[in-house]
BASE-544577 format. One record per residue (C-alpha): residue in one letter; x, y, z. Coordinates in Angstrom, 3 decimals, m for minus. Last residue first. Layout:
N
+----+----------+----------+----------+
: aa :        u :        v :        w :
+----+----------+----------+----------+
:  a :        X :        Y :        Z :
...
+----+----------+----------+----------+
This chain:
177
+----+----------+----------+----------+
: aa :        u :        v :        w :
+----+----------+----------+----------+
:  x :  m30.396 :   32.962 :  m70.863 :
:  x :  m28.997 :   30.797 :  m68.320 :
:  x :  m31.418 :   29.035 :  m66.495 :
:  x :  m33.980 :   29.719 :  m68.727 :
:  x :  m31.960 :   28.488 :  m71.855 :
:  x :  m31.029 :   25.088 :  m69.343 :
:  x :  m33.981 :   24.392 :  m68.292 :
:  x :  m33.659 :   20.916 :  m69.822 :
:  x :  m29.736 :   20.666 :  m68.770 :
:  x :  m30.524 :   21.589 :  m65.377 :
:  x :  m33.653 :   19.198 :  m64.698 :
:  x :  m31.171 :   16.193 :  m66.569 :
:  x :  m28.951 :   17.001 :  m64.134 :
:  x :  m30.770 :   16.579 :  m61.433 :
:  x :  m32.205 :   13.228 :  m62.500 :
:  x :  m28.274 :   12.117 :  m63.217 :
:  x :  m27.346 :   12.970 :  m59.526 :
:  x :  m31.064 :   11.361 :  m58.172 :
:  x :  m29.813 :    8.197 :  m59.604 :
:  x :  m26.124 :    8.194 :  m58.614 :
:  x :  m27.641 :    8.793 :  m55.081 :
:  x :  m30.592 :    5.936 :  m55.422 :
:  x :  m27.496 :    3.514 :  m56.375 :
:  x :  m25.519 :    5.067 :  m53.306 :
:  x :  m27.963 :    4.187 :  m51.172 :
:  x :  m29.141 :    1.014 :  m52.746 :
:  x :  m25.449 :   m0.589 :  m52.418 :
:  x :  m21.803 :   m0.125 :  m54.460 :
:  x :  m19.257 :    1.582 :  m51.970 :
:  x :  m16.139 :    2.604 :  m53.347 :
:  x :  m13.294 :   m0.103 :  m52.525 :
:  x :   m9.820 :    2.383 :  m53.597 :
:  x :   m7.346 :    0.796 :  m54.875 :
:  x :   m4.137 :    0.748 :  m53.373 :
:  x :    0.108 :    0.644 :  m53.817 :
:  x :   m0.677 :    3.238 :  m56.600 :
:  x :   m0.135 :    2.612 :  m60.174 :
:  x :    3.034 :    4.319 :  m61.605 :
:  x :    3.801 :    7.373 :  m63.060 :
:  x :    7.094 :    9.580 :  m63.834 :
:  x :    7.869 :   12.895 :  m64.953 :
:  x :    4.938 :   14.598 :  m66.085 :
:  x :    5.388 :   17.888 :  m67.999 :
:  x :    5.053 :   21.242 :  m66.055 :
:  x :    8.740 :   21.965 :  m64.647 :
:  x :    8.536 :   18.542 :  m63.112 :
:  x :    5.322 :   16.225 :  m62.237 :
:  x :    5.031 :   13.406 :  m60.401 :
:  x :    2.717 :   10.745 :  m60.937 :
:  x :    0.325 :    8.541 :  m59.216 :
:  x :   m2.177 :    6.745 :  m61.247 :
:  x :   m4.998 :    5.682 :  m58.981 :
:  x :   m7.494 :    2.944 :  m59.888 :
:  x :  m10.807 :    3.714 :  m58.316 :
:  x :  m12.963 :    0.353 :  m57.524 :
:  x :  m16.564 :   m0.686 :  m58.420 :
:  x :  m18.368 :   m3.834 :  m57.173 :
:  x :  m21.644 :   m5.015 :  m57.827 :
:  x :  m22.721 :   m3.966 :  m61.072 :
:  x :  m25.138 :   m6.407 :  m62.656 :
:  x :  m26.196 :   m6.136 :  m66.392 :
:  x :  m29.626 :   m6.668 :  m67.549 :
:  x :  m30.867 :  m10.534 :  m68.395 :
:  x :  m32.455 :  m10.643 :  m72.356 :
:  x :  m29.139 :  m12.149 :  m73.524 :
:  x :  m26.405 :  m13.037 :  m71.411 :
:  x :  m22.973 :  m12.649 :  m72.483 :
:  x :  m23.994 :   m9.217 :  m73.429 :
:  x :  m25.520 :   m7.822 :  m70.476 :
:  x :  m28.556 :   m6.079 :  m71.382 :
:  x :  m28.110 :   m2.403 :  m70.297 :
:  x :  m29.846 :   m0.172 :  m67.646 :
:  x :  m27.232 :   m2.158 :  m65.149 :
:  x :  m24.502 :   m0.221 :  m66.933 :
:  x :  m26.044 :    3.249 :  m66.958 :
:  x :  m26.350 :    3.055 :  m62.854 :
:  x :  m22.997 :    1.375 :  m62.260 :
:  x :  m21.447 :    4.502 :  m64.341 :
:  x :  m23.386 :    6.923 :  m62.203 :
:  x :  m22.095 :    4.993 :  m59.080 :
:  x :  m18.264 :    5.688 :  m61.299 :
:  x :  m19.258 :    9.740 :  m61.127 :
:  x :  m20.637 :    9.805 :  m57.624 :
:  x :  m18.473 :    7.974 :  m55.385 :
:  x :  m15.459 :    9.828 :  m57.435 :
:  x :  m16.633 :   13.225 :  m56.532 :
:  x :  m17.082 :   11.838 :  m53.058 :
:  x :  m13.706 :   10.513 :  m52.291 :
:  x :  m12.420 :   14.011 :  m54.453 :
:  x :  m14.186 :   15.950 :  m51.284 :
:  x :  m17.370 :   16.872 :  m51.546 :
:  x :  m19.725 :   16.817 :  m48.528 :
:  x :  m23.477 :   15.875 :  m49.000 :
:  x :  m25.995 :   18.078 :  m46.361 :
:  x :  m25.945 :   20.304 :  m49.604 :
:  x :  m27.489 :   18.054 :  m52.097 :
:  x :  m29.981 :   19.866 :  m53.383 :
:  x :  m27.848 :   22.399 :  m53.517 :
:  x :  m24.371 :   22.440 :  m54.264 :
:  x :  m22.088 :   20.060 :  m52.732 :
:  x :  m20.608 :   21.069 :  m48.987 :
:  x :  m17.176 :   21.976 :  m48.393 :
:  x :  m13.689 :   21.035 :  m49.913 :
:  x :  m13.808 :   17.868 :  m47.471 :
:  x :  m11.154 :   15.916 :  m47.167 :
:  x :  m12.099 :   12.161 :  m48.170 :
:  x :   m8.420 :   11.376 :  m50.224 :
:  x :   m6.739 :   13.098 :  m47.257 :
:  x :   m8.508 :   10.589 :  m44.829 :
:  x :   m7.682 :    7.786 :  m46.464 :
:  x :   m9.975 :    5.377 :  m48.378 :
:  x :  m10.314 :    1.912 :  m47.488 :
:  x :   m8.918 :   m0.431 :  m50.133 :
:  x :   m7.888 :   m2.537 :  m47.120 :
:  x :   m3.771 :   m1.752 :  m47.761 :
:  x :   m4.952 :    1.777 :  m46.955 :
:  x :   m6.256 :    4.073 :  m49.882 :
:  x :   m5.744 :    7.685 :  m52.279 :
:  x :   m2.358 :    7.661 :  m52.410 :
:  x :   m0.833 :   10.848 :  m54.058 :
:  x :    0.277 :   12.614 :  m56.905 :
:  x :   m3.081 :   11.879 :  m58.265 :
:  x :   m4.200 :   10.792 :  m61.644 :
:  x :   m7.767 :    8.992 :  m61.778 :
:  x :   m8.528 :    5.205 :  m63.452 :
:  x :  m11.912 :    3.893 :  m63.319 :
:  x :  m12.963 :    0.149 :  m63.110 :
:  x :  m15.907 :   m0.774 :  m62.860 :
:  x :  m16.722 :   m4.665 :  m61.539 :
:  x :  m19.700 :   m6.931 :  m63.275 :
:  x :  m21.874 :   m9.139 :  m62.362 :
:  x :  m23.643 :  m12.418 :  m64.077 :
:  x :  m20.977 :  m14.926 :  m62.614 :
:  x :  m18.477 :  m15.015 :  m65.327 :
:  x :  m16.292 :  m11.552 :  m63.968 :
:  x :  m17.320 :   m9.430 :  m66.078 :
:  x :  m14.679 :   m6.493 :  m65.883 :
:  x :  m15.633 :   m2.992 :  m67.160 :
:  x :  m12.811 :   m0.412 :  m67.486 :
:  x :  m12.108 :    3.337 :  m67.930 :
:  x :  m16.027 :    4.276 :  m68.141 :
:  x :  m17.052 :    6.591 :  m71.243 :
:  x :  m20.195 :    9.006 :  m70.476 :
:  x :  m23.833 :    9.225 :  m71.201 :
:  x :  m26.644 :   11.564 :  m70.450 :
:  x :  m30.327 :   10.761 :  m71.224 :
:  x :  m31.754 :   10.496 :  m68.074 :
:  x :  m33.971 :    7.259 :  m68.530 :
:  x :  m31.692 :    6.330 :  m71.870 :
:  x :  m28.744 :    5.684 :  m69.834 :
:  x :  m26.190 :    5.701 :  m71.940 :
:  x :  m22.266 :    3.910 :  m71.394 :
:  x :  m19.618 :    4.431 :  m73.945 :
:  x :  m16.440 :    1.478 :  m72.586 :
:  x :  m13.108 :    2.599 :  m72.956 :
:  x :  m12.352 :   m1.207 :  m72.284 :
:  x :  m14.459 :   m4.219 :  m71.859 :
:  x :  m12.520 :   m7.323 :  m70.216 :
:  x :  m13.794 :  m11.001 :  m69.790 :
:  x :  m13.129 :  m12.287 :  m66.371 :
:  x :  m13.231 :  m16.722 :  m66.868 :
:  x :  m10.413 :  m16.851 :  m64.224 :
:  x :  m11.540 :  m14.028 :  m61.724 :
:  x :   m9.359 :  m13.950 :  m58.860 :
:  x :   m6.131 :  m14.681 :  m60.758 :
:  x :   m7.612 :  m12.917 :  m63.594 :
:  x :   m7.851 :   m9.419 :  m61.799 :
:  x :   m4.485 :   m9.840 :  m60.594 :
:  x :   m3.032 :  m11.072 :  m63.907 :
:  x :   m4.827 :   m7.989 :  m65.626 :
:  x :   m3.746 :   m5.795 :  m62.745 :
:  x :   m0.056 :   m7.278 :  m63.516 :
:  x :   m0.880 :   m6.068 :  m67.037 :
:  x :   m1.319 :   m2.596 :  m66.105 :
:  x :    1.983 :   m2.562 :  m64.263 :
:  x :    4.039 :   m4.226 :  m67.293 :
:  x :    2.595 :   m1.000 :  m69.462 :
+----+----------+----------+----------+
């Protein structure tokens, strides 16, 4: 509990007016999926920062928030259409909390009526813990978060991701009948 207050601190240290949305239910309406994201974080300025939290029982990033090499090991190439992508937990993460940018910024942002949400920053959280004779032992916050990238690339990614899925999940008697 102390160590998710510190990020509090941290987070208000840098951002003094920050207002904090928790457990947040995010729609987007274009692809009709939704999801819950850990943490949003408005920092005053008109954007906002996601925050998602993932268990590991290791580090995923330098001091730099770049992500290491065992957090970007590939597992082999993502189903198709997007098999010149490789997946690898860095990836599965890129994906899942762009998505989350995506179905934010289709929202009006609350402390600003009639002006849509800006999500400029997102950052993975991770939880290490250790785990004994099947029941978790200990946890703490990693050292490092993890920067994941947040431009038109990975915007248009997140974006063809949820159109895909939306194509599965309408054909999906036909697909699997």
């Amino acid at each position: 509990v102390s160590e998710f207050r510190q990020i509090k601190k941290d987070i208000l240290d840098m951002y003094p007016d920050a207002i904090f949305y928790v457990e947040q239910h995010l729609v987007s309406k274009k692809h009709e999926v939704g999801g819950f994201v850990d943490l949003i974080v408005d920092i005053g300025d008109g954007t906002q920062i996601v925050y998602d939290f993932k268990t590991t029982d290791a580090e995923f990033a330098d001091d730099e928030m770049k992500p290491l090499s065992s957090y970007r090991k590939s597992f082999g190439p993502l189903k198709a259409p997007f098999q010149n992508m490789s997946q690898s937990k860095f990836m599965d993460h890129l994906i899942q909390t762009n998505i989350y940018g995506n179905m934010l910024e289709e929202q009006i942002d609350p402390n600003q009526p009639g002006v849509k949400n800006k999500v400029d920053q997102i950052r993975i959280i991770p939880i290490i813990r250790s785990i004994k004779n099947g029941k978790i032992e200990s946890a703490r916050i990693a050292n490092n978060y993890v920067r994941i990238p947040r431009n038109q690339k990975t915007r248009e990614l997140a974006d063809n991701m949820m159109a895909f899925s939306r194509v599965i999940r309408d054909d999906f008697d036909k697909n699997y009948p």
